[in-house]
C-alpha positions in Angstrom: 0.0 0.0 0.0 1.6 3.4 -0.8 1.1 6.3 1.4 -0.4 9.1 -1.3 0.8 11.6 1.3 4.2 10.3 0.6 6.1 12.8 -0.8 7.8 10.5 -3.6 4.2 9.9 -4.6 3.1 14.1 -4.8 6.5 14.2 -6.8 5.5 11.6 -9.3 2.1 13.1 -9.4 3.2 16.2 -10.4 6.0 14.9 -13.2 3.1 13.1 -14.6 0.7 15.9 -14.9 3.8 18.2 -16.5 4.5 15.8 -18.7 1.7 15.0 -19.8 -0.6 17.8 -19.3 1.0 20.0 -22.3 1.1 18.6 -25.6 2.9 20.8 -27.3 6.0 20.4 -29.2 4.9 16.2 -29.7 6.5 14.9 -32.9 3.8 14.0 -35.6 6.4 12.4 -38.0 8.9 9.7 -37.3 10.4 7.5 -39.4 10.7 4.3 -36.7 7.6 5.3 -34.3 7.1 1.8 -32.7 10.8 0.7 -32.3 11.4 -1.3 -29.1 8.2 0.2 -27.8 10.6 2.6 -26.5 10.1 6.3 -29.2 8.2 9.7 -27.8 5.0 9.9 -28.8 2.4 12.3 -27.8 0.9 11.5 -24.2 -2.5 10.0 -23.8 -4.6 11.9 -21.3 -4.4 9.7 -18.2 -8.8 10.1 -17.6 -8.7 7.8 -14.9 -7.9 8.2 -11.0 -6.5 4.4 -11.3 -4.4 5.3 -14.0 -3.1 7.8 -12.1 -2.4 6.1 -9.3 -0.6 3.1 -10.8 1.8 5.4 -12.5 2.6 7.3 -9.2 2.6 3.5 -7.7 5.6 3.4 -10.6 7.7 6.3 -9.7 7.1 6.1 -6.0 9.2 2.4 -6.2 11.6 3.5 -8.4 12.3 7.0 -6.4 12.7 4.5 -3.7 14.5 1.9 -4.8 17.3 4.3 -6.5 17.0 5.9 -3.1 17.5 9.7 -4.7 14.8 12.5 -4.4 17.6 14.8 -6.4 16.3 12.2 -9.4 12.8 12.8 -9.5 13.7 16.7 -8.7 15.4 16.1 -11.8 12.8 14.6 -14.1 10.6 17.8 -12.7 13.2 20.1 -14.3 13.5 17.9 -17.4 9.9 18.4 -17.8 9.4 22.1 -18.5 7.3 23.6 -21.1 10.7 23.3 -23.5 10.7 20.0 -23.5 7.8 18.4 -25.8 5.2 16.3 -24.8 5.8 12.2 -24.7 5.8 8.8 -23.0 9.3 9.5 -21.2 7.7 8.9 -18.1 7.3 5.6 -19.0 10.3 4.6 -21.1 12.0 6.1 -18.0 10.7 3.6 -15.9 11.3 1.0 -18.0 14.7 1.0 -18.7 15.5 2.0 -14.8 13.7 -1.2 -14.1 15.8 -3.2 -16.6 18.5 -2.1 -17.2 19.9 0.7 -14.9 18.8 -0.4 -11.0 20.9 -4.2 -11.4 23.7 -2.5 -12.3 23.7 0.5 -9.7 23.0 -2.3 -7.1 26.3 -4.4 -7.8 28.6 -1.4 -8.1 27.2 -0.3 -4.7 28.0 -3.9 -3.4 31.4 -4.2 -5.1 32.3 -0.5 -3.4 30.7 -1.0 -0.2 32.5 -4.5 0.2 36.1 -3.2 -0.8 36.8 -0.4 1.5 33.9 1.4 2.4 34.9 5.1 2.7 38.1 4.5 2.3 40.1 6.9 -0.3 39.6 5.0 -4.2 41.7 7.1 -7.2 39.6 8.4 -8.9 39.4 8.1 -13.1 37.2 11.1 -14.2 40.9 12.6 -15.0 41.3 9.6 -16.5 44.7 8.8 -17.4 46.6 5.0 -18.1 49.7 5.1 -16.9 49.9 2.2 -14.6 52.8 3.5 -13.3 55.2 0.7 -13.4 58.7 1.9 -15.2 60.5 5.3 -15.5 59.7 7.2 -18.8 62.2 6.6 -21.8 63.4 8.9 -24.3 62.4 7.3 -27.8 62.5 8.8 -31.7 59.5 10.2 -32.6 60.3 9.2 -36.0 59.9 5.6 -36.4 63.1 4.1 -38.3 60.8 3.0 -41.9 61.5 -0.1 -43.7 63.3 1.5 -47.1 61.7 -0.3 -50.2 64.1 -0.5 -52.9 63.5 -1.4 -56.7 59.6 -0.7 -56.5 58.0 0.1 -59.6 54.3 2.5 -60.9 52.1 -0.3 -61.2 50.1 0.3 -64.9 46.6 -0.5 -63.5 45.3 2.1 -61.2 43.9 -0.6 -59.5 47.1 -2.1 -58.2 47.9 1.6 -57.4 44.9 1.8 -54.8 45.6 -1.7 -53.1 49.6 -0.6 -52.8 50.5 0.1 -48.9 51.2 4.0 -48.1 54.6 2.7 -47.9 54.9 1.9 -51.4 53.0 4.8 -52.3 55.5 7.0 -50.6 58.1 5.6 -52.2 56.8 6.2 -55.7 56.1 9.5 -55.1 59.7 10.0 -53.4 61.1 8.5 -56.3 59.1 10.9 -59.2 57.4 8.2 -60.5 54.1 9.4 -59.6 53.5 12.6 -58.4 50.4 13.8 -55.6 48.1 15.3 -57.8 47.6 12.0 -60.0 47.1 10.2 -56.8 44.7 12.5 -55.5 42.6 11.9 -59.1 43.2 8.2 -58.8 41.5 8.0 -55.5 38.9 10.7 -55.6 37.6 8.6 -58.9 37.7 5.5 -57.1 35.8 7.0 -54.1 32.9 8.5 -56.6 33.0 5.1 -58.8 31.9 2.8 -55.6 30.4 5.5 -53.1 26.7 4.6 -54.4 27.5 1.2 -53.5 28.9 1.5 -50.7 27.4 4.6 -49.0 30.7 5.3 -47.1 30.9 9.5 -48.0 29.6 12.0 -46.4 31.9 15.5 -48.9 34.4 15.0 -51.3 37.1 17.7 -50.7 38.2 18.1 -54.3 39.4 21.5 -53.9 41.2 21.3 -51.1 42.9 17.6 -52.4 44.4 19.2 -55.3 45.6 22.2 -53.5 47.1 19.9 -50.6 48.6 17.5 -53.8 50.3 20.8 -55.8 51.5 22.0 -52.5 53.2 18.4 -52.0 54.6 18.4 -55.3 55.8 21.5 -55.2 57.8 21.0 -52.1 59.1 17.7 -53.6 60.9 19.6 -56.4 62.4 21.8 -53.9 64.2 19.0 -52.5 62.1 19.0 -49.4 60.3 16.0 -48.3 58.1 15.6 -45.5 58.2 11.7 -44.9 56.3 9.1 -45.9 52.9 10.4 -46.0 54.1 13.0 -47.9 51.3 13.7 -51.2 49.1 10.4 -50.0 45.8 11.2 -50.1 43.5 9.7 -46.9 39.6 10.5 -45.3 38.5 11.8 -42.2 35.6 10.1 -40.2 33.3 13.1 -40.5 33.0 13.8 -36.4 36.7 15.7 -37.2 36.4 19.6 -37.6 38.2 20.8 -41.3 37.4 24.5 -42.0 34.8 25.3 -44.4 33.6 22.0 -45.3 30.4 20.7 -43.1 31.1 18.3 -40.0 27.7 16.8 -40.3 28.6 14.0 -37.1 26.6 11.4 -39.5 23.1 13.3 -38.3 20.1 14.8 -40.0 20.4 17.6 -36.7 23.5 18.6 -37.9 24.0 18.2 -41.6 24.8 21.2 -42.7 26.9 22.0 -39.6 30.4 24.2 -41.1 32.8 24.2 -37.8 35.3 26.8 -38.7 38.3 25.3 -36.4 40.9 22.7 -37.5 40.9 19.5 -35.6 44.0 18.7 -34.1 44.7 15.4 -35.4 44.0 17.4 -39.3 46.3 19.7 -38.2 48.9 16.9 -37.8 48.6 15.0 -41.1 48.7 18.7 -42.7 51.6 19.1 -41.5 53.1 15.5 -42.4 52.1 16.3 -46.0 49.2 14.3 -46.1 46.4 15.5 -48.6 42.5 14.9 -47.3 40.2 14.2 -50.5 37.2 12.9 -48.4 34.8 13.7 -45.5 34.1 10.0 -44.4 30.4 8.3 -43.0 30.4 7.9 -39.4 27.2 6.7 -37.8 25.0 9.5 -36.9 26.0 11.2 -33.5 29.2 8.2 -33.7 26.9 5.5 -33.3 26.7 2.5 -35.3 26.5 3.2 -39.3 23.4 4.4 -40.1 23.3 8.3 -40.8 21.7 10.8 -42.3 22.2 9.7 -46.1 21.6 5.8 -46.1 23.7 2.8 -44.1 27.5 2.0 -44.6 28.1 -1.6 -46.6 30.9 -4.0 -46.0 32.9 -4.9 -49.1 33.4 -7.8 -48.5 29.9 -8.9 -48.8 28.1 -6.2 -49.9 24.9 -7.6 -49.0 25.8 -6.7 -45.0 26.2 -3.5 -43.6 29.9 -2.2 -42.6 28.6 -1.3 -38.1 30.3 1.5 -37.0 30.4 3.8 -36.2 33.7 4.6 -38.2 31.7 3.1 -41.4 32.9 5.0 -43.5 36.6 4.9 -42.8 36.8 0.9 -42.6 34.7 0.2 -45.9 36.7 3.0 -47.8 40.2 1.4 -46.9 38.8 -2.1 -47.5 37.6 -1.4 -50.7 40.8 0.3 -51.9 39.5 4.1 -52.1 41.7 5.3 -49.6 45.3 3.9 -49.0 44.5 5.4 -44.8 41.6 6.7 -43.0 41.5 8.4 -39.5 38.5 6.9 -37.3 37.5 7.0 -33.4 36.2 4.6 -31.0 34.5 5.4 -27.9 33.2 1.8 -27.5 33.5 -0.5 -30.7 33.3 2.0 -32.9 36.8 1.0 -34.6 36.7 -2.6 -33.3 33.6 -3.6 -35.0 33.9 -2.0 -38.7 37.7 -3.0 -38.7 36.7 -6.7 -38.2 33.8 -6.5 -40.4 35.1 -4.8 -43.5 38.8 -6.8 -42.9 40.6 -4.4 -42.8 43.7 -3.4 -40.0 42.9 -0.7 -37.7 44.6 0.5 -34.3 42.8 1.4 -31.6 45.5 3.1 -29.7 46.1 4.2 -26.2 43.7 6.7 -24.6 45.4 9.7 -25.1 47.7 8.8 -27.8 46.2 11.2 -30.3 44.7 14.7 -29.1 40.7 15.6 -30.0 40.7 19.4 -30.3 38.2 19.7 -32.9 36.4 16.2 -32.7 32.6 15.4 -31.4 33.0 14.2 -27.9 30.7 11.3 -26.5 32.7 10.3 -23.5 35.8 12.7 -22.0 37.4 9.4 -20.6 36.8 7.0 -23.6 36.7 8.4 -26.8 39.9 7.7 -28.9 41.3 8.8 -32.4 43.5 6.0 -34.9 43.8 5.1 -38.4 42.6 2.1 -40.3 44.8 1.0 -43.1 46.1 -2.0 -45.3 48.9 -3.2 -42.6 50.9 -2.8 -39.3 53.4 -1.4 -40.9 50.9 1.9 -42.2 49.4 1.8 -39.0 52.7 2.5 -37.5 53.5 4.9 -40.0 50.1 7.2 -39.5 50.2 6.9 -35.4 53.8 8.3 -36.2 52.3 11.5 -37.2 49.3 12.1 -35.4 50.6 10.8 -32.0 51.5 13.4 -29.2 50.3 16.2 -27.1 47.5 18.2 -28.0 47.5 21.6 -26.0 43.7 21.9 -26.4 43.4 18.1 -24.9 43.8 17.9 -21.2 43.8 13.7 -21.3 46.3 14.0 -24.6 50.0 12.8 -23.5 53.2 12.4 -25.2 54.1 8.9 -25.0 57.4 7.9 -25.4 56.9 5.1 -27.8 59.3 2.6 -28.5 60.3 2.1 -32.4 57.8 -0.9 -33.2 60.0 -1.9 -36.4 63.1 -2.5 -33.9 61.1 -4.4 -31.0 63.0 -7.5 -30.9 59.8 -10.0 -31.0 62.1 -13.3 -29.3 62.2 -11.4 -26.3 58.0 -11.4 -25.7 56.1 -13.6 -23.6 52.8 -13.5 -25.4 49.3 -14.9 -24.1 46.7 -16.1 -26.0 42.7 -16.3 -25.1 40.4 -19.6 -25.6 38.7 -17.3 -28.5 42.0 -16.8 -30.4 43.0 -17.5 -33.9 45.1 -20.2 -33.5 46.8 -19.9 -37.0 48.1 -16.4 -35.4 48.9 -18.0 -32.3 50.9 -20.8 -34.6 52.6 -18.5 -37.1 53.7 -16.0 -34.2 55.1 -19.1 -32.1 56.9 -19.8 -35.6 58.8 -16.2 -35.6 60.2 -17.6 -32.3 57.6 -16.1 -29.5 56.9 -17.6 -26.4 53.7 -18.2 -26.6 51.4 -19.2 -23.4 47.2 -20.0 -22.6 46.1 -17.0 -20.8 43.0 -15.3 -19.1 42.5 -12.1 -17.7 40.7 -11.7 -13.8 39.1 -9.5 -12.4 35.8 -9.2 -9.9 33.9 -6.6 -11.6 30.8 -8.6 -12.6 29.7 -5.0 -14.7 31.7 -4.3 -17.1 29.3 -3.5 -19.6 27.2 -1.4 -16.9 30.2 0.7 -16.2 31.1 1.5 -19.9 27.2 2.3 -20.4 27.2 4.5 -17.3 30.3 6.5 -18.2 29.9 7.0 -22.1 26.0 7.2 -21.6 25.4 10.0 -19.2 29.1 11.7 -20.3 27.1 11.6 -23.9 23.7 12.8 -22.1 25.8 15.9 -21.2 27.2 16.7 -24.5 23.6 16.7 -25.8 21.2 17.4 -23.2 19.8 20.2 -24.6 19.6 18.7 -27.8 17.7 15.6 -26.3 15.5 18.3 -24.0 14.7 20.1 -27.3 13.1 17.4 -28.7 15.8 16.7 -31.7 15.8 13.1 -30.7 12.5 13.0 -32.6 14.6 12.8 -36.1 17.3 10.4 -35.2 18.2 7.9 -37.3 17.7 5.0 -35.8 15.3 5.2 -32.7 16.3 2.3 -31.1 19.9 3.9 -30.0 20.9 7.2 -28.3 17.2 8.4 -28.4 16.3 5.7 -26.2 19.8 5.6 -24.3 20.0 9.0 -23.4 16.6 9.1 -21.6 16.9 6.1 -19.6 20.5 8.1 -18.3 18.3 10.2 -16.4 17.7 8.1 -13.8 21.4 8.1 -13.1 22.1 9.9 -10.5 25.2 12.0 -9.5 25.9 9.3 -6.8 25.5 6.3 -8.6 27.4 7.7 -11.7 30.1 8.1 -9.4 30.2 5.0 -8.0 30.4 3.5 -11.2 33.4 5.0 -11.4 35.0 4.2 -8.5 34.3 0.3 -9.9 36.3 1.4 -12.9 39.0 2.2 -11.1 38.9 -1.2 -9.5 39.1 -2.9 -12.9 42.0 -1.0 -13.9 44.0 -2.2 -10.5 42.6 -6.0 -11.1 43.5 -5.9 -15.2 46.9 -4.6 -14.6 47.5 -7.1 -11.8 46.5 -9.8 -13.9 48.1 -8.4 -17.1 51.5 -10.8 -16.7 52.2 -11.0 -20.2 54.1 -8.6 -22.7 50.4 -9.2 -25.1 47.9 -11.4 -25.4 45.3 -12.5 -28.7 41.9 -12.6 -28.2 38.6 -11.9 -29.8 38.6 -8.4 -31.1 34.8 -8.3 -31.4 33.6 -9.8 -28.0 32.0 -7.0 -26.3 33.0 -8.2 -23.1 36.9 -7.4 -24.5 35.6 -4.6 -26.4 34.3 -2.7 -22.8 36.8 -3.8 -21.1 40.1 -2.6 -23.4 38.0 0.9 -23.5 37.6 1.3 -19.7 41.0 0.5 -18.8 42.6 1.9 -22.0 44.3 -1.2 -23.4 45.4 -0.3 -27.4 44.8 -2.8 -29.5 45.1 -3.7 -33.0 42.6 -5.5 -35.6 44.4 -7.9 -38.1 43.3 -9.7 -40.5 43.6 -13.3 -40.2 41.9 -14.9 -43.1 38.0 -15.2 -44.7 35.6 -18.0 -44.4 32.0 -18.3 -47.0 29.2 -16.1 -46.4 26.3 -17.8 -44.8 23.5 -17.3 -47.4 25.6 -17.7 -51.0 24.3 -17.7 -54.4 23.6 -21.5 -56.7 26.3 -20.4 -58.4 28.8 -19.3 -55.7 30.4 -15.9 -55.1 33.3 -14.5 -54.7 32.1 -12.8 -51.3 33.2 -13.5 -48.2 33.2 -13.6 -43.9 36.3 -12.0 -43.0 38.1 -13.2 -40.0 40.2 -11.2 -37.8 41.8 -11.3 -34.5 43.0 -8.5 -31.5 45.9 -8.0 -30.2 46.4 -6.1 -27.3 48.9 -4.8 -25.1 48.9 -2.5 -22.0 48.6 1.4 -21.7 51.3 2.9 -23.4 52.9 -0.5 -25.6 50.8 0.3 -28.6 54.8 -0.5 -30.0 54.4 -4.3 -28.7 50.8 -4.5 -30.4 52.1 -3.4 -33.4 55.1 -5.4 -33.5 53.2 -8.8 -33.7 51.2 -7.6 -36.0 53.7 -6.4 -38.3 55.3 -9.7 -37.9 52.4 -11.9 -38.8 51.7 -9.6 -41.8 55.3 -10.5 -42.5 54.3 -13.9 -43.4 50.6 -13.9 -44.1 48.7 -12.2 -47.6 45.2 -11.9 -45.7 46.0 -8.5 -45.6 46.6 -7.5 -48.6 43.0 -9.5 -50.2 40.7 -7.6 -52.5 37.2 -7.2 -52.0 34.9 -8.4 -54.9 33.3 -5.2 -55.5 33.6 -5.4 -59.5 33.5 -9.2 -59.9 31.0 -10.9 -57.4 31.1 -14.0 -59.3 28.6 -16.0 -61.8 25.2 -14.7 -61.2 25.5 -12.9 -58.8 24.3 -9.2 -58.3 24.8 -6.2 -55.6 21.6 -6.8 -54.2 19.6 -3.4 -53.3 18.3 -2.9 -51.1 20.1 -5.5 -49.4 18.6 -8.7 -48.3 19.8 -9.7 -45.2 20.4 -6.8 -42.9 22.7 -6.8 -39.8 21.1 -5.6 -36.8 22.9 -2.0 -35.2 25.2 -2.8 -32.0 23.7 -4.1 -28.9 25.2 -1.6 -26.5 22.6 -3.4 -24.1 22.3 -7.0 -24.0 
């Protein structure tokens, strides 16, 4: 029986009269209005006294069992006449029920039970250094591999699959200079782009003033390195001056943000020239934005995830030799894996994000996706170090990867590894060993959502309290994700924390090996590496058939990758490996049938089989 002179149950009552007493502002066109169950609609009068009460009956447990008036205070402010007229009562109770109050219970458990009031380091200044060896002075300019005796390819298609390496070397060597680079790959990115739906604005202008610049330079006897005159995309979340930063979303599409992202700034500088504005998922999340849905190459029929689309489906498919991407939580994981291509997440703050949308302060990463290790090494070369503008941004001392002397590693290796990696890598003289990583946060997942959740809430709030939401892509995701963060409250957010700074001791306790192979896709892994800030790099490890194919075959295919990872501030040791399986392996340098899918069969469109966006929430 609830007391109605309760004062959790007056509070309810008067949430659920301002939210649904004023329908003005409600949304009379969505594109996905029943998704989940969980969109805003306009608000029913509630004409009955029973009605009433058994949604007061609601709130009253919930403001109770979360144990915070400050939350219902705060669904009152939420509520004001600015904010337009739906069920968010409702889907607020909902997902607090389901989703929010289990998790809030064990990280109060797993705090109370360690030390109570005890002092815990905090991580909303979140920074990986575990702390365990003196700093070292290192190059900052990697010592390259030289390629001698390389020769201009005729086809232009062997030109778009060469590594940047190559590239460079051609361009070094006169034999092909920026600008017909820059026309190669803008073709190729217009030629497959309807296919493909990976970009957002084609920078030709820019390009060819970036690619004269570069050959200029070059005749003067001055070059800037190996990424000097190689063209590459930005995931389009990263500010370039007069060209829209659209952040993937119908909200902000024809958004022009007149500042210079650091990590752009960077590449500028290395000599790189930008030709493309790449798809990221709208608002980073997944790969469905404002113009269609990102495909793989591989098989064409599936869509690429995200929510750096874009940049994995243009390297894959040979229209950019690099691409610059982020991650906050899978977002370079997943589309690296799917599209098979290799792609570095690095260490958090390896690469400063002046300039970049923000989801989460403490999570959100820059790196590059390209054809190999060895490129990968090459970009995080440039881009790496301190951004002035970027408070988390460090400059880590990273030892040369192409002179880590592999014999000396200890490397682990998960149940769900590739064992052909595990086997060729033993083969290169590695100590290889069965390994497993403990720790007591039962969580993990409800941490990450927490942090990069209500840290995303805050970026947006007024564009969710406006009512924006409404015209999201896909309402299943941050519509329905930001809302139910409102029930977290300052306290429990915290405490969340304070768990992630208990799997960051437990991880680095347990981390005993130099590296360790695993799963790059397992979203256990893929919360985990993100919390604690473990870099990790996607490799491709070889391709298997696709599960619905054609009578008549295809030439499409699964692509199968692997992760390897190595702690904070050893993205050198993750590289390494990788460069030394590449060494011995071709999976990496595979073509994606985009031209030739075999006898029969066609680019089906719209596709037929469909793969679902990201559970964040399972």
């Amino acid at each position: 029986m609830v007391d109605v002179r309760n004062p959790f149950y007056s509070t309810a009552y008067r949430v659920q009269l301002r939210l649904c007493g004023n329908k003005q502002g409600a949304s009379s066109s969505r594109k996905n209005k029943n998704v989940a169950n969980m969109s805003r609609d306009t608000c029913p009068e509630l004409h009955f006294a029973g009605t009433r009460f058994f949604v007061c009956v609601i709130f009253s447990l919930l403001a109770a069992t979360v144990g915070s008036y400050a939350a219902f205070s705060q669904f009152h402010s939420l509520s004001d006449t600015s904010s337009p007229c739906n069920k968010m009562v409702l889907e607020i109770a909902k997902g607090a029920t389901e989703f929010n109050l289990p998790i809030i219970r064990a990280n109060r458990k797993l705090i109370a039970s360690e030390n109570g009031g005890l002092h815990n380091p905090s991580v909303l200044t979140f920074n990986p250094d575990w702390g365990t060896e003196q700093e070292q002075e290192a190059s900052k300019i990697f010592n390259y591999p030289s390629i001698s005796d390389i020769q201009k390819p005729e086809n232009e298609e062997d030109i778009a699959f060469m590594s940047v390496l190559e590239l460079g070397a051609l361009i070094r060597t006169k034999q092909i200079t920026s600008e017909e680079l820059t026309r190669i790959f803008l073709k190729r990115l217009k030629r497959y782009n309807p296919a493909l739906e990976a970009v957002v604005t084609y920078t030709d202008e820019l390009a060819y003033q970036q690619a004269k610049e570069a050959d200029e330079l070059l005749a003067q006897g001055k070059y800037l390195g190996p990424l000097h005159g190689i063209p590459y995309g930005l995931k389009d979340i990263i500010a370039v001056p007069q060209y829209k930063t659209t952040w993937g979303s119908t909200t902000f599409k024809n958004q022009v943000l007149n500042t210079e992202a650091w990590v752009y700034k960077r590449l500028k500088s290395a000599g790189a020239v930008l030709v493309a504005k790449l798809v990221s998922g709208s608002l980073a999340y997944d790969d469905i934005w404002f113009g269609g849905r990102t495909r793989n190459p591989w098989n064409i029929e599936e869509f690429s995830t995200g929510s750096s689309a874009g940049p994995a489906a243009c390297t894959s498919a040979g229209m950019l030799p690099f691409a610059i991407g982020s991650e906050t939580a899978g977002s370079m994981t997943y589309p690296g894996a799917r599209c098979g291509v290799t792609a570095l997440r690095p260490t958090f703050g390896t690469v400063g994000r002046t300039g970049v949308m923000s989801i989460s302060e403490s999570l959100d990463k820059l790196g590059p996706f390209c054809r190999s290790a060895a490129d990968c090494t090459i970009v995080l070369d440039a881009i790496q170090g301190k951004d002035p503008d970027d408070l988390s941004s460090r400059d880590f001392p990273f030892a040369d990867p192409f002179s880590v002397d592999i014999t000396k590693l200890t490397v682990g290796y998960l149940e769900d590894a590739e064992m052909e990696v595990v086997q060729v890598l033993a083969e290169k003289g590695i100590k290889m060993v069965p390994f497993k990583l403990n720790y007591t946060v039962d969580s993990v997942q409800g941490i990450l959502n927490f942090t990069m959740d209500v840290d995303m809430l805050a970026h947006f709030d007024e564009w969710q309290r406006s009512g924006k939401d409404d015209v999201y892509e896909a309402q299943d995701q941050w519509p329905v994700e930001l809302r139910r963060s409102r029930i977290i409250t300052a306290v429990d957010y915290m405490q969340a924390q304070r768990a992630r700074g208990k799997l960051i001791r437990e991880v680095k306790e347990s981390f005993t090996v130099d590296a360790f192979i695993g799963n790059v896709t397992d979203w256990e892994k893929v919360c985990l590496g993100n919390l604690v800030g473990l870099p990790v790099i996607v490799v491709p490890a070889g391709f298997k058939n696709i599960s619905n194919p054609p009578p008549s075959g295809s030439r499409r295919r699964t692509t199968i990758t692997t992760g390897i990872y190595a702690p904070p501030k050893h993205d050198h040791i993750a590289l390494a490996l990788a460069i030394a399986y590449q060494s011995v392996t071709d999976h990496h340098k595979q073509r994606p049938p985009i031209d030739n899918l075999g006898p029969n069969d066609i680019i089906p469109n719209p596709p037929t089989v469909t793969i679902p966006p990201r559970i964040l929430h399972l």
